[in-house]
C-alpha positions as CSV (number, residue, x, y, z in Angstrom):
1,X,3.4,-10.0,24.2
2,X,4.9,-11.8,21.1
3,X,2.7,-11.2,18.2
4,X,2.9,-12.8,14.6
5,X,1.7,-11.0,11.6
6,X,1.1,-13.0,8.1
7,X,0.5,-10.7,4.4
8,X,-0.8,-11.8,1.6
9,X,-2.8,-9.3,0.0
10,X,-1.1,-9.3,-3.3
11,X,2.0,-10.7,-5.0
12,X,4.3,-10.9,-1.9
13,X,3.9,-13.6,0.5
14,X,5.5,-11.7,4.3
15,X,5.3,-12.6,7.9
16,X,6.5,-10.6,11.0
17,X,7.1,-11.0,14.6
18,X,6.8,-8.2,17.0
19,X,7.6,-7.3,20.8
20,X,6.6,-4.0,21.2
21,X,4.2,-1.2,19.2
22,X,7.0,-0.9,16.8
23,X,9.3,-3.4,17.8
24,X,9.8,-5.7,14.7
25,X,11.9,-8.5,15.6
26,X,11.7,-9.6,12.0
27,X,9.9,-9.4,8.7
28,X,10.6,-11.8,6.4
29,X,9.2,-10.9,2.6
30,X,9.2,-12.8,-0.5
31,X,8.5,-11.1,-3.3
32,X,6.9,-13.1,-6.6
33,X,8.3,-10.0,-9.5
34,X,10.0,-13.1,-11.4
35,X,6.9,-15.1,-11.6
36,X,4.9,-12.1,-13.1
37,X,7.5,-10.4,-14.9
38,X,6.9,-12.3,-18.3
39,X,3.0,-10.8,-18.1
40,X,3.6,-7.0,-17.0
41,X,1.3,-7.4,-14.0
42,X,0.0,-9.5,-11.2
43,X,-2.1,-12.6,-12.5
44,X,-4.1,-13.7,-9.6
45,X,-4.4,-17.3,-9.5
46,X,-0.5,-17.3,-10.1
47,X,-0.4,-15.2,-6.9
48,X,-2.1,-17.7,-4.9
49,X,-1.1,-20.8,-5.9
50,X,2.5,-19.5,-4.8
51,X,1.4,-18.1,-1.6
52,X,0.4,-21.4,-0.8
53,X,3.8,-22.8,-1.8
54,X,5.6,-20.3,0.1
55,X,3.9,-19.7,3.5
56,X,4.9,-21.9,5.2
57,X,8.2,-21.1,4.8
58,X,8.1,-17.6,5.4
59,X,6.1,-18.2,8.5
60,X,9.2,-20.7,10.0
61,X,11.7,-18.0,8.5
62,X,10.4,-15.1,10.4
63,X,9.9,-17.2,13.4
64,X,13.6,-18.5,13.2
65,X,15.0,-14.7,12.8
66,X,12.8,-13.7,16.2
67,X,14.4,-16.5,18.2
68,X,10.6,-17.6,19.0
69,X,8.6,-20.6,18.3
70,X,4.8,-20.7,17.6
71,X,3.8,-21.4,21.2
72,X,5.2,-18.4,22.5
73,X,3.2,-16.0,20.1
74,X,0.3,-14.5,22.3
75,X,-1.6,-13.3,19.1
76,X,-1.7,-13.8,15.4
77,X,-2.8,-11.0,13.4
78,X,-3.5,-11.4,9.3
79,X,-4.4,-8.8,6.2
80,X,-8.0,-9.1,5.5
81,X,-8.8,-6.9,2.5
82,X,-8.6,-5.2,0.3
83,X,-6.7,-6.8,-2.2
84,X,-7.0,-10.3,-4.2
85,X,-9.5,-12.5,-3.1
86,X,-7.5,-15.8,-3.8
87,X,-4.2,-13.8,-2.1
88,X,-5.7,-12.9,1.0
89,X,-7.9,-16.2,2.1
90,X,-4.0,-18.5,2.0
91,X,-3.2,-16.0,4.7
92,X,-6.7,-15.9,6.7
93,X,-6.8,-19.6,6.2
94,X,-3.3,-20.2,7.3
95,X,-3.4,-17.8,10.3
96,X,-7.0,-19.5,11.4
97,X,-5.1,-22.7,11.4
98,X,-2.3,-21.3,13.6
99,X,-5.0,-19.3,16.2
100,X,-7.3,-22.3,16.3
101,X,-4.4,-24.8,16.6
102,X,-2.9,-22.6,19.7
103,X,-5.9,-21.6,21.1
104,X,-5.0,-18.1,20.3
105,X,-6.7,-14.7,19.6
106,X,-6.9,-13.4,15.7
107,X,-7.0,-10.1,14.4
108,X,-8.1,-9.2,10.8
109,X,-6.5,-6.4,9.3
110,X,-7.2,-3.9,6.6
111,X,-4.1,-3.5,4.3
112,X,-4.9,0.1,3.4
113,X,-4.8,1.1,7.4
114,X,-1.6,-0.9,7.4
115,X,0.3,1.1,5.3
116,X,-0.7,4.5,6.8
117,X,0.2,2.8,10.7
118,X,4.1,1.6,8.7
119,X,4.8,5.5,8.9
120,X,3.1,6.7,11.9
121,X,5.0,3.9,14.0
122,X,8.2,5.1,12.7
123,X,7.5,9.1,13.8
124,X,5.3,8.9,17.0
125,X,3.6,11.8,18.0
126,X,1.7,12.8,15.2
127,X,-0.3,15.6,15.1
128,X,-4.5,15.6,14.6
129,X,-6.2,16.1,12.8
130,X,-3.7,14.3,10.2
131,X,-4.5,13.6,6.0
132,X,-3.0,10.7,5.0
133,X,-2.3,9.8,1.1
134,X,-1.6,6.1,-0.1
135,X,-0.3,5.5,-2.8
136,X,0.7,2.1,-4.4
137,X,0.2,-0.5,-7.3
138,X,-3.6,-1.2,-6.0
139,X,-4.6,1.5,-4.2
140,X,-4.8,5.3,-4.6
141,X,-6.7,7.0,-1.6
142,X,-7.0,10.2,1.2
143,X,-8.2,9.3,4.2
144,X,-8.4,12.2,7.2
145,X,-8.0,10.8,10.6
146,X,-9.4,13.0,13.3
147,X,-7.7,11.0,16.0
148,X,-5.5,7.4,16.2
149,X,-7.2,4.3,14.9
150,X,-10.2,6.7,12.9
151,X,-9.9,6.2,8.9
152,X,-12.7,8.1,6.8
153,X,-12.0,7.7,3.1
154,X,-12.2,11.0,0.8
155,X,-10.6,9.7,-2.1
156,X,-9.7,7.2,-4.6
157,X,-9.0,5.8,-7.6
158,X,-11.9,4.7,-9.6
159,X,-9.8,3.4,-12.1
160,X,-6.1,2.2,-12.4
161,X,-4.2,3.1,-9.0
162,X,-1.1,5.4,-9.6
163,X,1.6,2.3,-9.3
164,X,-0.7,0.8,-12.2
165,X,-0.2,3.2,-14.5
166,X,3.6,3.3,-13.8
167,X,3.9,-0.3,-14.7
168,X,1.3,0.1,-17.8
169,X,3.2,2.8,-19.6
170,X,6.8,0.6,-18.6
171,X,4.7,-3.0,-20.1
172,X,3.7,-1.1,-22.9
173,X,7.4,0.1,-23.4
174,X,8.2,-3.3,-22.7
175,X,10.8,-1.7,-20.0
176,X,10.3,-4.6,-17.6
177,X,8.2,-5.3,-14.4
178,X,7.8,-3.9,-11.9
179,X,7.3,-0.7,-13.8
180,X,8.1,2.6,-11.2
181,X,11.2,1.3,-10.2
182,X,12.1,0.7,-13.7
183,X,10.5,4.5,-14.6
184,X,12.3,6.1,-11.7
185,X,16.0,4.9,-12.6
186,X,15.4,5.8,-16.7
187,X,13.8,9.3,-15.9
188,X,16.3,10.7,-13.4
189,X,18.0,12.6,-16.1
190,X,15.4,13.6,-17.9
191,X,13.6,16.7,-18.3
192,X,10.0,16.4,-16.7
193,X,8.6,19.5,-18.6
194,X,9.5,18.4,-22.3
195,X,6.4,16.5,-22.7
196,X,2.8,17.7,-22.1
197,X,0.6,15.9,-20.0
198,X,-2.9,17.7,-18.3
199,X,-3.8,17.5,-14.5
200,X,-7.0,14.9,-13.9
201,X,-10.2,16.3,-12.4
202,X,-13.0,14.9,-11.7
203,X,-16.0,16.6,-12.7
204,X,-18.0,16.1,-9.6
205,X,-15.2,18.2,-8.1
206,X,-15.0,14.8,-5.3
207,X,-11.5,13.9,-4.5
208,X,-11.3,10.6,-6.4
209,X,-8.4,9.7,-8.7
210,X,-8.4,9.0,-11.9
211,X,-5.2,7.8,-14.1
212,X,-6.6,6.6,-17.5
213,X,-6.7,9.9,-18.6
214,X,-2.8,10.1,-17.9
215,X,-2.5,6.6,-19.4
216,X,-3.8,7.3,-22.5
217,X,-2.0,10.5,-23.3
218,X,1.1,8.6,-22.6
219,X,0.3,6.2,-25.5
220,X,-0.9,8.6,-27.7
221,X,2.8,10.6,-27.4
222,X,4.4,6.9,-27.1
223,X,2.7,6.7,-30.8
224,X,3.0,10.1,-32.3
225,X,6.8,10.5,-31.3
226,X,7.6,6.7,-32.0
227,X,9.5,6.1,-28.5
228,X,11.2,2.6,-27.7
229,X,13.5,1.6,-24.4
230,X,16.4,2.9,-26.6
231,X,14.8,6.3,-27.8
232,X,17.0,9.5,-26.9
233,X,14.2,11.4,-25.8
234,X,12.9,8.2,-23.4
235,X,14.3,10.0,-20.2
236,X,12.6,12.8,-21.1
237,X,9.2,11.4,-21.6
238,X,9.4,8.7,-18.8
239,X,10.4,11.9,-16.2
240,X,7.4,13.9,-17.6
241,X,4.8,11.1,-17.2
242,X,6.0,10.7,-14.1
243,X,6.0,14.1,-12.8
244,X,2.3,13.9,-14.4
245,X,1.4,11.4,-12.1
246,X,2.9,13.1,-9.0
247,X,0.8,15.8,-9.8
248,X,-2.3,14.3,-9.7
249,X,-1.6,12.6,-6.3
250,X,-0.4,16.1,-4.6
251,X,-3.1,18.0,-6.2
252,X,-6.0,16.4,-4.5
253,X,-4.1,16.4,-1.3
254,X,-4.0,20.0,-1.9
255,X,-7.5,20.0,-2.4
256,X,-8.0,17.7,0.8
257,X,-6.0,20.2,2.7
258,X,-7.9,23.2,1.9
259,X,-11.4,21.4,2.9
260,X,-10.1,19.9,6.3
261,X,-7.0,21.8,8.1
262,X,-4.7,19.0,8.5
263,X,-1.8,19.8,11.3
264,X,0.5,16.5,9.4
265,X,-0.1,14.9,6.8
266,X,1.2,11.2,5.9
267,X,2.6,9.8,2.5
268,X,2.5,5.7,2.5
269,X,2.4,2.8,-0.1
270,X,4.4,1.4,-2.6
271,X,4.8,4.1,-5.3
272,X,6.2,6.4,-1.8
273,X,9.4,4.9,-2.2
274,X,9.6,6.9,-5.4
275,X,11.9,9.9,-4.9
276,X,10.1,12.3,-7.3
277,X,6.6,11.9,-5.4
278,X,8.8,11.7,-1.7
279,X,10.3,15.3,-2.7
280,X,7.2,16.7,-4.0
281,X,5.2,15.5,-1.0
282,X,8.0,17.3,1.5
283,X,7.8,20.2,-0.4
284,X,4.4,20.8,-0.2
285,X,4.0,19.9,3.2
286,X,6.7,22.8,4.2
287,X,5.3,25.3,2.3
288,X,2.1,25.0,4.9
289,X,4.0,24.3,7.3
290,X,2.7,21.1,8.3
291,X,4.3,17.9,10.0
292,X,4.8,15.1,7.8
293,X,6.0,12.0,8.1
294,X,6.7,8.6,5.5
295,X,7.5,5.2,6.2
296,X,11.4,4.0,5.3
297,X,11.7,2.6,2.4
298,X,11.6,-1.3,3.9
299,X,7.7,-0.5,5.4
300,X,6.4,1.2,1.8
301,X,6.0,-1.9,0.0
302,X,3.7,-4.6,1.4
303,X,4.8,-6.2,4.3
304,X,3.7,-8.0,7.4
305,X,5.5,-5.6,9.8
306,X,3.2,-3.0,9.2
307,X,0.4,-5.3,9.6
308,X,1.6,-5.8,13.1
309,X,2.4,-2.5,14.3
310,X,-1.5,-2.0,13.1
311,X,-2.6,-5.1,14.9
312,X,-0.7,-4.4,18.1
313,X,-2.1,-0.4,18.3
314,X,-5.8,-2.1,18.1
315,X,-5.1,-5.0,20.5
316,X,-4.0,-1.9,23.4
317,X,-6.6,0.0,22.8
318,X,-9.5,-2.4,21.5
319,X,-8.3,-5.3,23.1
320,X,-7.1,-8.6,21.6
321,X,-10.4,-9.9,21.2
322,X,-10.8,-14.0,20.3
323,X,-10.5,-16.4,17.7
324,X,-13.4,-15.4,14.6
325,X,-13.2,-18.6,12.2
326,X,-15.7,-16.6,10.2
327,X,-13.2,-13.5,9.5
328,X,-13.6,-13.5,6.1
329,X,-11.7,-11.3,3.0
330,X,-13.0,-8.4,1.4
331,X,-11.6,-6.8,-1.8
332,X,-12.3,-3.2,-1.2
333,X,-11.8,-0.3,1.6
334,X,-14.3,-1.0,4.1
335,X,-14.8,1.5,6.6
336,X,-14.2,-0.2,10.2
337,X,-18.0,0.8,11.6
338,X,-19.5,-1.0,8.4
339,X,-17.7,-4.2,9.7
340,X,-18.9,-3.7,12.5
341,X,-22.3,-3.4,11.6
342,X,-24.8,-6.0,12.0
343,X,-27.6,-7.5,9.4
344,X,-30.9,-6.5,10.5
345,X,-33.0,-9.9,11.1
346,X,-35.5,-10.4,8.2
């Protein structure tokens, strides 16, 4: 089976073809940081006016790199939420074209699952039940999954994601865009203890994130201590906010732990490229003594590989399905039996 995948959930426009459950023959991403550098963040119609520029290519690029042309591809499979609205129907519209034009089948996918499936498909095998912690520039969420292909959310953000912050406290700093790489390289020598930052809770005791909290201490030292890009104690600060952050992402996974005795546990998402939280996340898995497992560095950030290995594991075991020219986006986490669920007549 050849299988094309197509992402647009954000601000990078990808597309991947696959051979096998985690056989990418290529994934071709193109990333739009220059376009939304000048604003510190993502504007949204500027996101989807280039994805429609741009996917076009991408598609031809990653069919070129496969060696396959669009009637070979046995199924098409596309990001359907969460994510930007205006981002996410160029792909559904542009892989409805492609399925209805080839008579093909069409899977929607959800972005979130995606990211947890990038490092499971690298380290088969894992072990149920398994906790799985994403973390990116959107998204900041626990899931448990009691078997394969069975997401139930525990936690997330109910305001800025973790990735957010990072490149909030970097725009404020005027440090550049995107904002944790930027973090990561200026904190490496400093000391992530020198500055004072509290650990989030939230006070329904749930397992929900919260970062403004973080955010605005940052400022408020930012202010008090009068830190610029050139300041000598910027390292310091940039590696304790950072190590704040880390915190708050591990603690609730602690927290998660202790509730539901995980045998692995899963780190995924942009911001797990980061080699502060990767470190933390291997140390705490050790100390229980759990399997654990996180995506290489190329399947952390949004991509349409992932999106395919996800696609292929539910065409095996759900079956392919057909062509739905009503598979619509959706912005949020929405749990796979609610989609499945239908309106009661009136």
């Amino acid at each position: 089976m050849i299988l094309l995948a197509i992402e647009t959930s954000c601000d990078e426009t990808s597309a991947a073809v696959l051979d096998g459950p985690a056989s990418i023959r290529s994934n071709v991403v193109l990333s739009q940081d220059a376009i939304h550098a000048p604003f510190g963040g993502v504007v949204p119609e500027l996101a989807s006016r280039q994805h429609v520029n741009t996917i076009g290519w991408v598609v031809r690029r990653a069919l070129e790199q496969a060696g396959v042309s669009l009637g070979e591809v046995d199924l098409f499979a596309v990001t359907q939420g969460p994510g930007l609205i205006g981002s996410l129907l160029v792909g559904l519209s542009f892989a409805k074209g492609l399925a209805y034009v080839h008579r093909k089948p069409l899977l929607g996918i959800d972005h979130i699952e995606a990211h947890i499936e990038a490092a499971l498909a690298e380290h088969p095998g894992a072990l149920f039940p398994c906790l799985a912690l994403v973390v990116s520039g959107g998204h900041t969420s626990i899931f448990l999954l009691d078997k394969e292909l069975d997401y139930r959310l525990l936690g997330r953000t109910r305001d800025d994601a973790a990735g957010e912050a990072l490149d909030k406290v970097a725009k404020f700093l005027d440090l550049g865009y995107p904002g944790g790489p930027v973090i990561e390289k200026l904190a490496a020598g400093g000391d992530p203890r020198s500055f004072a930052f509290g650990s989030p809770q939230m006070t329904d005791r749930s397992l929900d994130f919260s970062f403004s909290g973080l955010k605005t201490a940052a400022l408020r030292h930012i202010r008090e201590q009068r830190l610029t890009k050139t300041h000598a104690r910027l390292p310091d600060f940039l590696a304790s906010f950072e190590h704040a952050v880390t915190r708050a992402v591990l603690d609730n996974l602690e927290r998660a732990a202790d509730l539901h005795h995980p045998r692995s546990v899963v780190l995924s998402g942009g911001v797990a490229r980061n080699a502060r939280l990767r470190r933390a996340f291997q140390e705490f898995a050790r100390e229980r003594g759990l399997d654990f497992f996180m995506p290489s560095p190329r399947l952390c950030t949004d991509n349409a590989g992932m999106v395919g290995v996800l696609a292929w594991k539910k065409s095996v075991r759900l079956g392919a399905g057909s062509l739905d020219l009503a598979l619509n986006a959706y912005p949020r986490f929405i749990p796979p039996t609610a989609l499945l669920r239908k309106k009661k007549p009136r």
